[in-house]
N, C-alpha and C positions, 0 to 999 in steps of 0.2 A: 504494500500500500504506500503508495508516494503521501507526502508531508500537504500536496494540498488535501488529498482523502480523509487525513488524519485531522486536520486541521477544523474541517467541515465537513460531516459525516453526511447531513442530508443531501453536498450539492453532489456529491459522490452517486448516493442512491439515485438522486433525480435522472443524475445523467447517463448511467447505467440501467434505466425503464428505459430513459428515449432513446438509447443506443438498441436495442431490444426491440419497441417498434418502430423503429426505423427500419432496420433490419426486415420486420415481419412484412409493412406496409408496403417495401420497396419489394419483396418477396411476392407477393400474389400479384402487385402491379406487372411483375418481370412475366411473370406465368398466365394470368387471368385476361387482359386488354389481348395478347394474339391471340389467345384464344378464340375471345369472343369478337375477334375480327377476323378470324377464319387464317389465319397465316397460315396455319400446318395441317388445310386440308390438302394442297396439291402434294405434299409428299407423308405425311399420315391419311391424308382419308378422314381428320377429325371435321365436324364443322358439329355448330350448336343449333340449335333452332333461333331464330329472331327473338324470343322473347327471354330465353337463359342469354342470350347474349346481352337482353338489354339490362336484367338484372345482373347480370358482373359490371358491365361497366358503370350502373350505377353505385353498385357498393364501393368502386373505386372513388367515383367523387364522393362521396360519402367519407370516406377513408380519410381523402387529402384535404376535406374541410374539417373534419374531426382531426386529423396530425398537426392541420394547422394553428386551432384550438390549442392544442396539446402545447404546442411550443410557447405559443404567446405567453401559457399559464406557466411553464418552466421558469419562460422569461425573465415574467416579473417575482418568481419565487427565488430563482437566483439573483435578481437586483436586492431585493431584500436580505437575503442572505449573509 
């Protein structure tokens, strides 16, 4: 544990959730959007119906407006800090 960790133990946790979903959020974006735009039907054969496709891409913006949420509230909990 590095000296700023030790120093401030919450900014440590904070940033170790948002490193976690970051990771998860940019995870199903990498996997879910070609999906549900048909990328890997010409060489899998995959394609979704129109309407799973429109619920993946909407849980992505849903995602990226809740991540963004997410940071502002890090934000200002690590200004305070």
């Amino acid at each position: 544990m590095n000296q700023a960790a030790r120093a401030n133990p919450k900014r440590h946790k904070l940033r170790r959730s948002l490193g976690f979903w970051q990771v998860t959020i940019s995870g199903y974006n990498v996997l879910a959007i070609p999906i549900a735009a048909a990328v890997f039907y010409p060489s899998l054969g995959v394609v979704l119906r129109p309407e799973w496709a429109a619920v993946l891409m909407s849980v992505s913006s849903i995602i990226v407006a809740t991540d963004a949420v997410l940071l502002k509230r890090v934000e200002s909990e690590l200004s305070v800090a």
